[in-house]
DSSP file (Angstrom, degrees, kcal/mol; ACC not computed):
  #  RESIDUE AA STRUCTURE BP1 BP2  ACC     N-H-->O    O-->H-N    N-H-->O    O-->H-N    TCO  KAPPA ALPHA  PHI   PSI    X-CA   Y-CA   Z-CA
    1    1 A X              0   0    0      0, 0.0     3,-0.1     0, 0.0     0, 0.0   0.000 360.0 360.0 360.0 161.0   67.5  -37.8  -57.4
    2    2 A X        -     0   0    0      1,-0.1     2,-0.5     4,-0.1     6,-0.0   0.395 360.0 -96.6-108.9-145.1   66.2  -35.7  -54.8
    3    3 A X        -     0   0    0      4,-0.1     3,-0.3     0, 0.0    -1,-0.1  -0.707  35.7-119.3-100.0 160.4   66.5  -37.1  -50.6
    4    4 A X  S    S+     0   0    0     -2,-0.5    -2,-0.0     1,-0.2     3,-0.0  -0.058 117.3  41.8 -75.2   5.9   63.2  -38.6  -49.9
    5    5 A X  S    S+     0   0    0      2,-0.1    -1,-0.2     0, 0.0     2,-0.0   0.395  85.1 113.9-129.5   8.9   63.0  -35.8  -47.0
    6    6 A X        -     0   0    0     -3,-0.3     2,-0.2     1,-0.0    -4,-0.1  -0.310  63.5-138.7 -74.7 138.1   64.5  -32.9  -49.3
    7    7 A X        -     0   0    0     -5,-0.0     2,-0.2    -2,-0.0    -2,-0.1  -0.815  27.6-109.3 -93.3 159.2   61.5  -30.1  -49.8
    8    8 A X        -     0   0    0     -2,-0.2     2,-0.3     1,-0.1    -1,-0.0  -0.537  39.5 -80.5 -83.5 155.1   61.5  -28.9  -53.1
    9    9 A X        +     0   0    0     -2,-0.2     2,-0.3     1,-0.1    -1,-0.1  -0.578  48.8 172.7-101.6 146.4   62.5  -25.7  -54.0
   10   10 A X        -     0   0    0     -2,-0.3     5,-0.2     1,-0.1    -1,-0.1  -0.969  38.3 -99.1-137.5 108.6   60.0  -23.0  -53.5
   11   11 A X     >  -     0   0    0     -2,-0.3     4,-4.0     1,-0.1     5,-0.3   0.229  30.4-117.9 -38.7 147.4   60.9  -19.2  -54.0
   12   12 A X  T  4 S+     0   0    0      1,-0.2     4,-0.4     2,-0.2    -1,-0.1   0.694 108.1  61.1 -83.3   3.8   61.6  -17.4  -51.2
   13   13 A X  T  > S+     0   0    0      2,-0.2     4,-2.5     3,-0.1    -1,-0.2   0.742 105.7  41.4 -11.7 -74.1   58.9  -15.3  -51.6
   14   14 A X  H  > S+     0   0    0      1,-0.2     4,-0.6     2,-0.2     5,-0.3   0.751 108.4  65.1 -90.6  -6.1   56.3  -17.6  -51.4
   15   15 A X  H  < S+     0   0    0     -4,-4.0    -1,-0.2    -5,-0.2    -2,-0.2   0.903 107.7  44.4 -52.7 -39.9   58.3  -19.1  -48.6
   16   16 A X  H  > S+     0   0    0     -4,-0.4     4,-0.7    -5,-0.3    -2,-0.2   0.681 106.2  53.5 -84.8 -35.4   57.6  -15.9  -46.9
   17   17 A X  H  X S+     0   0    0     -4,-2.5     4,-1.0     2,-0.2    -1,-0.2   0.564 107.3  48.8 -98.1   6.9   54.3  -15.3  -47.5
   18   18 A X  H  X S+     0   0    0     -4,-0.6     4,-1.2     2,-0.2    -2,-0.2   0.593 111.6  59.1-102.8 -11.0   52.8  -19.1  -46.1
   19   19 A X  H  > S+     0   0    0     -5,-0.3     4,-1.4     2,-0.2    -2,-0.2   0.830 103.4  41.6 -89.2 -18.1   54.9  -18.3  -43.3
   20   20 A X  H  X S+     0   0    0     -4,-0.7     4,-0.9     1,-0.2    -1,-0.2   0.800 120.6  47.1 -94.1 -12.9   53.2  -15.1  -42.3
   21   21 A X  H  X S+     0   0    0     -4,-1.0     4,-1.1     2,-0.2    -2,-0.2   0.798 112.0  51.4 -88.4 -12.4   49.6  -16.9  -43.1
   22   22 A X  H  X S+     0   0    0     -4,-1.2     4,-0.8     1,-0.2    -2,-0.2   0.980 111.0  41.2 -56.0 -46.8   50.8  -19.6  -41.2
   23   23 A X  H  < S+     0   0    0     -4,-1.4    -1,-0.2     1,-0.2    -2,-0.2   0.704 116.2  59.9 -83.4 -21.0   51.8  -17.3  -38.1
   24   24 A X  H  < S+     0   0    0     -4,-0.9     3,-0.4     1,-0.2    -1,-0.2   0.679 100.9  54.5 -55.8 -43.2   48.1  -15.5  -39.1
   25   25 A X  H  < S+     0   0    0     -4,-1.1     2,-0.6     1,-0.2    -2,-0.2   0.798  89.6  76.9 -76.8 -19.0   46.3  -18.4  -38.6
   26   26 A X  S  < S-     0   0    0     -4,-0.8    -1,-0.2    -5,-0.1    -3,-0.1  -0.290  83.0-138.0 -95.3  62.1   47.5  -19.1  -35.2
   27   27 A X        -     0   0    0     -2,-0.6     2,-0.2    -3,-0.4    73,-0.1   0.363  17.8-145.1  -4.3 132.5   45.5  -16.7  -33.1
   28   28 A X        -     0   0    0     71,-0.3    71,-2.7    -4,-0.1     2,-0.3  -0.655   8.5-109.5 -75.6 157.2   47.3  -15.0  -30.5
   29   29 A X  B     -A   98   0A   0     69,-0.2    69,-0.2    -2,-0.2    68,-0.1  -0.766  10.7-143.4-104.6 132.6   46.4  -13.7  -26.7
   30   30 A X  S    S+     0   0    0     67,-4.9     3,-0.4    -2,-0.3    68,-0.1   0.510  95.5  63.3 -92.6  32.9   46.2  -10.8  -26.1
   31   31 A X  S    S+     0   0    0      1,-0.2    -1,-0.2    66,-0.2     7,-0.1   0.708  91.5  68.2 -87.8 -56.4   47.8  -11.0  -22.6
   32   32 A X  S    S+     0   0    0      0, 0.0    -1,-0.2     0, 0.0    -2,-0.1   0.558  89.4 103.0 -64.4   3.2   51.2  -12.2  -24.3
   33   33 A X  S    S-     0   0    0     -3,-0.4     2,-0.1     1,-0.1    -4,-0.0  -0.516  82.5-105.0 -87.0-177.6   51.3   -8.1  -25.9
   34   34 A X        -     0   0    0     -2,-0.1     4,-0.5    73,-0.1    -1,-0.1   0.108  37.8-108.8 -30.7 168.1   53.3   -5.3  -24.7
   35   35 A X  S  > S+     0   0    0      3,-0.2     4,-3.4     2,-0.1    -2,-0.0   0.699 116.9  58.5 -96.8 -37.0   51.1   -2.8  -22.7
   36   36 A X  H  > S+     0   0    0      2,-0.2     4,-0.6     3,-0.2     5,-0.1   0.834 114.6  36.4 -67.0 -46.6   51.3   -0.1  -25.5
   37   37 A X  H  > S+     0   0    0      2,-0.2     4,-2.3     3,-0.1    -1,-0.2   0.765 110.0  56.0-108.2   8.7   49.7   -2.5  -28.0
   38   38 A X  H  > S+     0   0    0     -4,-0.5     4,-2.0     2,-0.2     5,-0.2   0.975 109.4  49.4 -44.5 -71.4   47.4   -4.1  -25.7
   39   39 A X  H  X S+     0   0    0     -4,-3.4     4,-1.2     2,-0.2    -2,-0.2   0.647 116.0  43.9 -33.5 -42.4   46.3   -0.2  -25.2
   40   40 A X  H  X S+     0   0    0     -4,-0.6     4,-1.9     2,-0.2     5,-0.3   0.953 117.9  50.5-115.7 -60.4   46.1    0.2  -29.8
   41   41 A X  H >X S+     0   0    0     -4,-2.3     3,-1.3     1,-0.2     4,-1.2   0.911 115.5  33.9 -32.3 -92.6   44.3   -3.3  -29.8
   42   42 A X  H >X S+     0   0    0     -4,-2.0     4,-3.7     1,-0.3     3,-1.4   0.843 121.3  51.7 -52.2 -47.3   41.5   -2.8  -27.2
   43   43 A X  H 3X S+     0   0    0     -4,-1.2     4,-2.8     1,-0.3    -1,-0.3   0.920 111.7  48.0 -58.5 -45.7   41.2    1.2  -28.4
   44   44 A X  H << S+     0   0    0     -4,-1.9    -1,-0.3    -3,-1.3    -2,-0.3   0.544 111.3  50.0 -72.1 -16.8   40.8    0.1  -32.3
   45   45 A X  H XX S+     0   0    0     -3,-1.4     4,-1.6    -4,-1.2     3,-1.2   0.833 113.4  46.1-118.2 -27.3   38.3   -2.4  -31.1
   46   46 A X  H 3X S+     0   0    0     -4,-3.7     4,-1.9    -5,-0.3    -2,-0.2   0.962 106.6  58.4 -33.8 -53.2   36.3    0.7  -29.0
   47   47 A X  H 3X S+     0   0    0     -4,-2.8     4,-0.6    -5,-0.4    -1,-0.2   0.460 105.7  47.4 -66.3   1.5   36.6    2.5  -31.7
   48   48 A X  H <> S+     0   0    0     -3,-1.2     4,-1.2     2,-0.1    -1,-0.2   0.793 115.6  44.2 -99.8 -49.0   34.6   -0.3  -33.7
   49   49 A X  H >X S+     0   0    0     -4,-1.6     4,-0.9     1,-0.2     3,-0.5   0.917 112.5  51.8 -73.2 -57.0   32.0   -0.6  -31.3
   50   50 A X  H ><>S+     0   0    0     -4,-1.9     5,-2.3     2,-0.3     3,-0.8   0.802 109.1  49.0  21.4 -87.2   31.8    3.1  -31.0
   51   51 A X  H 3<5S+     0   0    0     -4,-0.6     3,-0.4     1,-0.3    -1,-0.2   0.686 109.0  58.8 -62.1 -19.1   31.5    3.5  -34.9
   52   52 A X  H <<5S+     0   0    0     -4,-1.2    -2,-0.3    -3,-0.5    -1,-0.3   0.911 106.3  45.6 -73.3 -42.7   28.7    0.8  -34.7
   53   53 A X  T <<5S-     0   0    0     -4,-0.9    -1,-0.2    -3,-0.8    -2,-0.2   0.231 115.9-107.7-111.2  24.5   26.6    2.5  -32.5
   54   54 A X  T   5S+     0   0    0     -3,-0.4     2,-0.2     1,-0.3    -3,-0.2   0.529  77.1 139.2  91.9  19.3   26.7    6.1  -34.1
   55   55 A X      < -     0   0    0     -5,-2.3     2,-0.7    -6,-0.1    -1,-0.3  -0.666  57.5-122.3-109.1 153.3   29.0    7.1  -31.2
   56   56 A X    >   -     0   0    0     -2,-0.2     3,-0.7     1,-0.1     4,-0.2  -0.866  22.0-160.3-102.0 128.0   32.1    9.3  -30.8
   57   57 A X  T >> S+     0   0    0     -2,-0.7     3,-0.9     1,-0.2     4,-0.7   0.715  71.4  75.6 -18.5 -73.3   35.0    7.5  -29.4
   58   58 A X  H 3> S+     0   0    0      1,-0.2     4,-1.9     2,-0.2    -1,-0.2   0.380  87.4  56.2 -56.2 -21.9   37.2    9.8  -28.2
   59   59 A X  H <> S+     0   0    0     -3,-0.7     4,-1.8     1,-0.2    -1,-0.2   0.881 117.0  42.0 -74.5 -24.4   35.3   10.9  -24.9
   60   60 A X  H <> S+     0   0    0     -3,-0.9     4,-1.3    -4,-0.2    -2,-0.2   0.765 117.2  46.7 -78.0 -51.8   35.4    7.1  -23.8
   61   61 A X  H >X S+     0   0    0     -4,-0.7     4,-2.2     1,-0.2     3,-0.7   0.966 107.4  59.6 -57.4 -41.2   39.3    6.8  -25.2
   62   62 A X  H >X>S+     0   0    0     -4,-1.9     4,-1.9     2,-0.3     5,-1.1   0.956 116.4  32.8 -53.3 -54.6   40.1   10.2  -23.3
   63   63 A X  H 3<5S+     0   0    0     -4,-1.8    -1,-0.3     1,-0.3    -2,-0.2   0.762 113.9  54.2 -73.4  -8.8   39.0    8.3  -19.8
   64   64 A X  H <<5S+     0   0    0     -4,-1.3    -1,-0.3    -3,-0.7    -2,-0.3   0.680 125.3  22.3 -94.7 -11.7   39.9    5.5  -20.4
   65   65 A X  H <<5S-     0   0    0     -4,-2.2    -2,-0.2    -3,-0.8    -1,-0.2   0.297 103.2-124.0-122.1   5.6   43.6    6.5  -21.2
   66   66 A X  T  <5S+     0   0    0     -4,-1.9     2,-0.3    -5,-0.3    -3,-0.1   0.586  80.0  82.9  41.1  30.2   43.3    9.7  -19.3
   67   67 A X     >< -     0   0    0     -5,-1.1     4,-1.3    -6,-0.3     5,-0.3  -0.834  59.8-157.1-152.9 122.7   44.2   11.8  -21.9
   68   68 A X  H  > S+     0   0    0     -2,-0.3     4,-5.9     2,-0.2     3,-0.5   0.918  96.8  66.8 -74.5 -34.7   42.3   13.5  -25.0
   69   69 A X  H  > S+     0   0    0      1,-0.3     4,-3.9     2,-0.2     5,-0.3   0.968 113.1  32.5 -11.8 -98.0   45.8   13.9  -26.8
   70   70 A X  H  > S+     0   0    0      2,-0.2     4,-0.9     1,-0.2    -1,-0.3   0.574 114.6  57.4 -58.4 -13.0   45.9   10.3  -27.0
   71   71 A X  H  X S+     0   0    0     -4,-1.3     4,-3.3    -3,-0.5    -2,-0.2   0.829 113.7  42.5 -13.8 -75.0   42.3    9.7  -27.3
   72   72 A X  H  X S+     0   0    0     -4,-5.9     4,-2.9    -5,-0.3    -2,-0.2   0.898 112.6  49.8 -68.9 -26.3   42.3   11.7  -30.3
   73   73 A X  H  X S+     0   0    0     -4,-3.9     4,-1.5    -5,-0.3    71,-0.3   0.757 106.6  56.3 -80.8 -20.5   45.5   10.4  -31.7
   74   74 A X  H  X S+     0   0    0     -4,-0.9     4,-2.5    -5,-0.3     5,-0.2   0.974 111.7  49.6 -29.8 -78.9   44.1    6.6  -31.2
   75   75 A X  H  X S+     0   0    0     -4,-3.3     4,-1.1     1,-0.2    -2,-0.2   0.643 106.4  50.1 -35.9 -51.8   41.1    7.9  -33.3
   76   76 A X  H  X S+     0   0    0     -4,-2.9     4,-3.9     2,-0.2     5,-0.3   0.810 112.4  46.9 -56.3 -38.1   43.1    9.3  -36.0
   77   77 A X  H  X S+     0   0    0     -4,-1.5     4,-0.8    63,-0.2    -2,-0.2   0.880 106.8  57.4 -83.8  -2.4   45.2    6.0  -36.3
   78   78 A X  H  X S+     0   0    0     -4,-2.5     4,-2.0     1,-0.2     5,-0.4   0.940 114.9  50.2 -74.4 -43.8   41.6    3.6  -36.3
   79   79 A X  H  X S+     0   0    0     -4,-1.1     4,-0.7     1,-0.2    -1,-0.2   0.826 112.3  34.1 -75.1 -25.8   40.9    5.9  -39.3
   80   80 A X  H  < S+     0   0    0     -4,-3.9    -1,-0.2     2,-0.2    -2,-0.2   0.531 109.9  65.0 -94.4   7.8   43.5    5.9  -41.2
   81   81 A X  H >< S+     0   0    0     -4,-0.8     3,-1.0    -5,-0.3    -2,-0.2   0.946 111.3  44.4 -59.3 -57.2   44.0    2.1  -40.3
   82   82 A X  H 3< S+     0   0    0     -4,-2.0    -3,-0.2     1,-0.3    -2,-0.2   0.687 113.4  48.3 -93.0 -28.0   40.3    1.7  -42.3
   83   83 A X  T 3< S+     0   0    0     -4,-0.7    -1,-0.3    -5,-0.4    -2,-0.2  -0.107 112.9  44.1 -74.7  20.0   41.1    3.8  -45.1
   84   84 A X  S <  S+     0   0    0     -3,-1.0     2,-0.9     3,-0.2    46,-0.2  -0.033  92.6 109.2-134.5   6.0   44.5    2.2  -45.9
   85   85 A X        -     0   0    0      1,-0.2    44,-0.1     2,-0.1     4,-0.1  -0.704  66.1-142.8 -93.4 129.4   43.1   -1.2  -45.5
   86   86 A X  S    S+     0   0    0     -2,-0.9    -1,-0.2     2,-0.1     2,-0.1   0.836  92.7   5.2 -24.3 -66.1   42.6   -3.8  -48.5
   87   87 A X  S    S-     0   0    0      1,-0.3     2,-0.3    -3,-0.1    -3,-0.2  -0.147 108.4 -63.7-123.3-169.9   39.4   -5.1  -46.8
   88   88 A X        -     0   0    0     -2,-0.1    -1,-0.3     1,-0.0     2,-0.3  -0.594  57.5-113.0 -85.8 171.4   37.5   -4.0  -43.6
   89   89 A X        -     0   0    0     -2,-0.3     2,-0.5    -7,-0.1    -1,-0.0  -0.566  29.2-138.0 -89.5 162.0   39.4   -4.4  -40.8
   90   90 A X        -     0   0    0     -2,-0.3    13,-0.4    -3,-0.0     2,-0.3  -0.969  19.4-179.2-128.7 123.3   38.2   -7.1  -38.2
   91   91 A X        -     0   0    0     -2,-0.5     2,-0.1     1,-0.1     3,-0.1  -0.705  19.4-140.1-102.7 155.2   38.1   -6.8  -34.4
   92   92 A X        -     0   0    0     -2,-0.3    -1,-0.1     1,-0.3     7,-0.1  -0.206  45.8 -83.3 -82.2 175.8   37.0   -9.2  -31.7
   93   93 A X        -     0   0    0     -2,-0.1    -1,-0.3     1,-0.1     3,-0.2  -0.352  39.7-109.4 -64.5 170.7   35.0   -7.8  -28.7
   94   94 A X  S    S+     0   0    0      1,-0.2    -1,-0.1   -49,-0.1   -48,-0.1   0.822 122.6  57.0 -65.2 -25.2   37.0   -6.3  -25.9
   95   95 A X  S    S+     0   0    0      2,-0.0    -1,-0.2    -3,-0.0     2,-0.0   0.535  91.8 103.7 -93.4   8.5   36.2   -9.2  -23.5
   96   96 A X        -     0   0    0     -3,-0.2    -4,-0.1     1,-0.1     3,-0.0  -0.588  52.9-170.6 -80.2 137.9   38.0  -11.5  -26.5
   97   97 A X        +     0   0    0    -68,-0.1   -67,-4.9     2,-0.0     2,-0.3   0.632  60.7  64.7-102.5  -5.2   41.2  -12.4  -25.6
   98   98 A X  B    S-A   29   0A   0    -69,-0.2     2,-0.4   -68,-0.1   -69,-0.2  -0.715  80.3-129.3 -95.6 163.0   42.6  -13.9  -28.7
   99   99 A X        -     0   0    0    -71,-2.7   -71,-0.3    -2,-0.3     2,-0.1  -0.771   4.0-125.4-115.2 158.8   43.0  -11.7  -31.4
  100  100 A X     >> -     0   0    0     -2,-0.4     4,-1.3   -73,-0.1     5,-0.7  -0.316  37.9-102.6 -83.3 163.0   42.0  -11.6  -35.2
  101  101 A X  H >>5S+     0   0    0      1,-0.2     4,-6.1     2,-0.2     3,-3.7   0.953 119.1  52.2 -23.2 -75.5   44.6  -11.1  -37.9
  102  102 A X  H 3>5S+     0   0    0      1,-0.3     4,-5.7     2,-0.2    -1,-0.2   0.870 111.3  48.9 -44.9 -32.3   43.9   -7.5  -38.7
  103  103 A X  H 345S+     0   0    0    -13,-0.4     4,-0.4     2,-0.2    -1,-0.3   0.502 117.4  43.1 -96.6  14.0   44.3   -6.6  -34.8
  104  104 A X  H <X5S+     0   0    0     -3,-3.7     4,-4.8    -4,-1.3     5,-0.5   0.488 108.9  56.4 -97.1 -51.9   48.0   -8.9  -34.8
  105  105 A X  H  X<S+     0   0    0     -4,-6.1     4,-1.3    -5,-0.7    -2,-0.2   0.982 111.0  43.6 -45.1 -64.2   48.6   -7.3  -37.8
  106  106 A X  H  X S+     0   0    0     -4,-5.7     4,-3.8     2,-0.2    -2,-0.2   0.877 110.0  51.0  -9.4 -72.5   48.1   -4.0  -35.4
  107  107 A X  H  > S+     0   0    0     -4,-0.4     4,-1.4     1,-0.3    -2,-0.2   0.772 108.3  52.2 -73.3 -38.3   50.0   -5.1  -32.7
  108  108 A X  H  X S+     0   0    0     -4,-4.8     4,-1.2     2,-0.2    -1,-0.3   0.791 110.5  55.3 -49.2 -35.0   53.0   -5.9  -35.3
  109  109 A X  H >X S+     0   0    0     -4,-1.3     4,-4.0    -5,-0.5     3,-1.1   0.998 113.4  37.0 -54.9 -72.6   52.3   -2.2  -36.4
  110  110 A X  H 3X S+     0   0    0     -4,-3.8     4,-1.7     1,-0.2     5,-0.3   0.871 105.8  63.3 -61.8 -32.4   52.7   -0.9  -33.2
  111  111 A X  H 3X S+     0   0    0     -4,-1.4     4,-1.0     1,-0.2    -1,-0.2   0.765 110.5  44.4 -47.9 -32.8   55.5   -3.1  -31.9
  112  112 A X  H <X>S+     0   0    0     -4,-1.2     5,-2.5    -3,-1.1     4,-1.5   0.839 110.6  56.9 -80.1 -43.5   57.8   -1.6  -34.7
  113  113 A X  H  <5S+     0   0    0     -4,-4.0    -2,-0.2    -5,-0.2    -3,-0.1   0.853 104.5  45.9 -35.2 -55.2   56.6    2.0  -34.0
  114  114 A X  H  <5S+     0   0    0     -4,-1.7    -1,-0.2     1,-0.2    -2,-0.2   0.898 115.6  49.8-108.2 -58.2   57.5    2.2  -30.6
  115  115 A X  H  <5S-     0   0    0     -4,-1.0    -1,-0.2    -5,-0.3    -2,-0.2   0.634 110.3-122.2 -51.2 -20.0   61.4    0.4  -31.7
  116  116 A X  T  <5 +     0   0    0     -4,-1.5     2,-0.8     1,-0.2    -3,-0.2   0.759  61.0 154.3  79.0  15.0   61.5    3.1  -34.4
  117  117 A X      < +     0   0    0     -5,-2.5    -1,-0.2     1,-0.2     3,-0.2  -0.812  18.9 169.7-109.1  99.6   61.8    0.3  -37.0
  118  118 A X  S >> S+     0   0    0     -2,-0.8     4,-3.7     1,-0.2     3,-1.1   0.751  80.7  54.4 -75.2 -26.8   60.3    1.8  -40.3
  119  119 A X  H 3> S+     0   0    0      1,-0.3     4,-0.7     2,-0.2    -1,-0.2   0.930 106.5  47.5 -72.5 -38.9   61.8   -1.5  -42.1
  120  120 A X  H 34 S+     0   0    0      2,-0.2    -1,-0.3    -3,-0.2     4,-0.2   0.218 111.7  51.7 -93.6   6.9   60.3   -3.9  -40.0
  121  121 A X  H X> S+     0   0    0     -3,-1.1     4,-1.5     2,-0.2     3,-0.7   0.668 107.0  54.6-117.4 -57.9   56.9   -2.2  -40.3
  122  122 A X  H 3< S+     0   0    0     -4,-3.7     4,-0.3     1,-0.2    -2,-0.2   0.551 107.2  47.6 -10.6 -46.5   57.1   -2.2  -43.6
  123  123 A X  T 3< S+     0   0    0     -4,-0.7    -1,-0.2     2,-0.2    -2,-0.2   0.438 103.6  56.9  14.8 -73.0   57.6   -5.4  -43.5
  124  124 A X  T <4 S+     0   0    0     -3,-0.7    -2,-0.2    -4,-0.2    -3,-0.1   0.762 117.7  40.1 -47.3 -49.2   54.8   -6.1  -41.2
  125  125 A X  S >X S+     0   0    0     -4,-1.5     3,-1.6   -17,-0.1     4,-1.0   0.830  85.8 134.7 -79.6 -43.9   52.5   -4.3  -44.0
  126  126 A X  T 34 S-     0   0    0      1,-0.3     2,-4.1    -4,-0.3     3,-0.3   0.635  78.8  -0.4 -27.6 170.8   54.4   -5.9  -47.1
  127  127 A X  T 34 S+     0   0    0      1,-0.2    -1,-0.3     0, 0.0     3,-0.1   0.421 131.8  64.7  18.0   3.9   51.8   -7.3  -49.9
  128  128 A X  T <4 S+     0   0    0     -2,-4.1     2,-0.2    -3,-1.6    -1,-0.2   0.872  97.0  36.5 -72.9 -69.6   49.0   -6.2  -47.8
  129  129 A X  S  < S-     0   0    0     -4,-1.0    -1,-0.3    -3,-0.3     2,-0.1  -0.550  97.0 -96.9 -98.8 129.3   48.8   -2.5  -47.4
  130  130 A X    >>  -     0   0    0    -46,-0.2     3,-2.3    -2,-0.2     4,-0.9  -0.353  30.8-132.2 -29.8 112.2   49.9   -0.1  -50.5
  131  131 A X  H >> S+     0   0    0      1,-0.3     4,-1.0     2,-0.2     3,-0.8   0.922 109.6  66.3 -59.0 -26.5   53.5    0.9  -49.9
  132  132 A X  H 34 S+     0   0    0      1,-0.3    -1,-0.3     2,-0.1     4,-0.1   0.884  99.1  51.1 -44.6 -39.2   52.5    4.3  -50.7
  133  133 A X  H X> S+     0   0    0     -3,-2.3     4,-1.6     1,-0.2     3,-0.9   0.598  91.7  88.8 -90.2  -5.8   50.1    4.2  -47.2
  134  134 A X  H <X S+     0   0    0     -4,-0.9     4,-2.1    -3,-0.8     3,-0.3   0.993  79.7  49.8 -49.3 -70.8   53.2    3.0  -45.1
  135  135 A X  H 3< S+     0   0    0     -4,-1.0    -1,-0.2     2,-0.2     4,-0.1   0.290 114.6  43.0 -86.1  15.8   54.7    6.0  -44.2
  136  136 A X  H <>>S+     0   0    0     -3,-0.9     4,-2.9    -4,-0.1     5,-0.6   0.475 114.7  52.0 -81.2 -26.8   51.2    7.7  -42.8
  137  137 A X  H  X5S+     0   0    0     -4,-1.6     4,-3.0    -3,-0.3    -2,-0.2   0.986 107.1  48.8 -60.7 -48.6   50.5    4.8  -41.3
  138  138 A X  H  X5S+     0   0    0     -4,-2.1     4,-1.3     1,-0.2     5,-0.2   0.903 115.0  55.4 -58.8 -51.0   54.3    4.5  -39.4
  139  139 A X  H  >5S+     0   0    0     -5,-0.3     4,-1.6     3,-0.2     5,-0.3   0.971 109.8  37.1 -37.4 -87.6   53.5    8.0  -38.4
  140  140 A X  H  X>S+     0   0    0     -4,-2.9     4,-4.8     2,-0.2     5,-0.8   0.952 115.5  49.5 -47.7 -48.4   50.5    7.5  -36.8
  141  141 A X  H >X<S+     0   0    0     -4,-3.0     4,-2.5    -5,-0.6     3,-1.6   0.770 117.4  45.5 -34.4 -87.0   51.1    4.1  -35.1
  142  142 A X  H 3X5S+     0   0    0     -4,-1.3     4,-2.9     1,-0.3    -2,-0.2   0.612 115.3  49.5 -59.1 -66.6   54.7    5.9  -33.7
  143  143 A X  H 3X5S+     0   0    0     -4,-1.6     4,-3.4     2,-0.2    -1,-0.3   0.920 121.8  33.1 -46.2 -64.1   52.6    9.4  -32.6
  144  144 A X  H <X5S+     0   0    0     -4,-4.8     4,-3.0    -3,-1.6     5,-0.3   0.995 116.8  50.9 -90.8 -31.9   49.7    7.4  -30.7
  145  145 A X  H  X<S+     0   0    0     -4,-2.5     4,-2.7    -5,-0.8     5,-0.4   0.961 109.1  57.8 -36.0 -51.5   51.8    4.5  -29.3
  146  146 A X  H  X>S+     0   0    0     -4,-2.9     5,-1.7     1,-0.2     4,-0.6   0.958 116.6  33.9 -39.9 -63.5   54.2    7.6  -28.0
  147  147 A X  H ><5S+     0   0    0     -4,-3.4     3,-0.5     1,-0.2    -1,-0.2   0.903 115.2  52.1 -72.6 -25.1   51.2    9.0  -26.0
  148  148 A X  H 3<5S+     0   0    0     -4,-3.0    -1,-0.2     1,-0.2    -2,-0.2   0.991 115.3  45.4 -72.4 -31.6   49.3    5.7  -24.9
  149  149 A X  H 3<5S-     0   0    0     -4,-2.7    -1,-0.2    -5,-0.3    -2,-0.2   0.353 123.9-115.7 -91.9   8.3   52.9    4.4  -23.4
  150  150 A X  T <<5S+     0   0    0     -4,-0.6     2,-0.2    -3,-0.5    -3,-0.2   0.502  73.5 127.4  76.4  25.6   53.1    8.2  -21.9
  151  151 A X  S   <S-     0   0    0     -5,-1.7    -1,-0.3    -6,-0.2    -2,-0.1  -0.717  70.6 -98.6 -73.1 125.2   56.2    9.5  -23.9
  152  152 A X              0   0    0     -2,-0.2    -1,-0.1     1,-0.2    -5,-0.0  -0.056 360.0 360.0 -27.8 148.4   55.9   12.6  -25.8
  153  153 A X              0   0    0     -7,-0.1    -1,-0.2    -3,-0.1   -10,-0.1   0.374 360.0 360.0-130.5 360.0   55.2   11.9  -29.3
């Protein structure tokens, strides 16, 4: 007979995936990021606003990050970001400070990028994203994180 506090066993699988919707569910600030994916957050959610209002991004990224390099390499990863994603992707405003899934999901992206850790970005992606789209995605993340944190990429 089993302890009367014992959990039952539950592949570790599905262990794994109620713990990343647990950790999904709990909104994060975006104050608590890194500067580099604060910068991929707040650019992906220009880049929303942007595309809402028939506008191009990039002139907007360029000043605001002082470079059209990164500006344009932002741009490229919010597009293939929305064309390797299941669903659409969902941004807050800028003045939001918690973030939605998709843009933690982001912020995991880049956090691996910038460590050079394809596994753990992988990872990050795992039963979302097609594994096939990983490794343009790992690209791009690791390219515009390089220029928004002001490393060659």
């Amino acid at each position: 007979m089993p302890a009367p506090h014992a959990r039952p066993a539950v592949p570790l699988a599905q262990d794994n995936h109620a713990a990343i919707i647990a950790s999904l569910a709990r909104p994060q600030d975006v104050r608590a990021l890194s500067l580099t994916s604060l910068h991929t957050v707040m650019a992906m959610r220009l880049c929303a606003l942007f595309e809402r209002a028939g506008r191009d991004p990039v002139p907007d990224l360029a000043q605001r990050y002082r470079s059209v390099e990164a500006a344009g390499a932002m741009h490229a990863l919010a597009r293939k970001v929305i064309r390797a994603w299941p669903d659409p992707f969902l941004v807050n405003r800028p003045c939001q400070l918690l973030m939605t899934p998709d843009e933690m999901t982001l912020a995991a992206m880049t956090r691996h990028a910038i460590a050079g850790d394809r596994a753990g970005f992988d990872d990050a992606l795992a039963g979302f994203v097609r594994p096939e789209r990983h490794g343009p995605l790992f690209e791009a993340t690791q390219h515009a994180a390089a220029l928004l944190s002001g490393r060659s990429a």
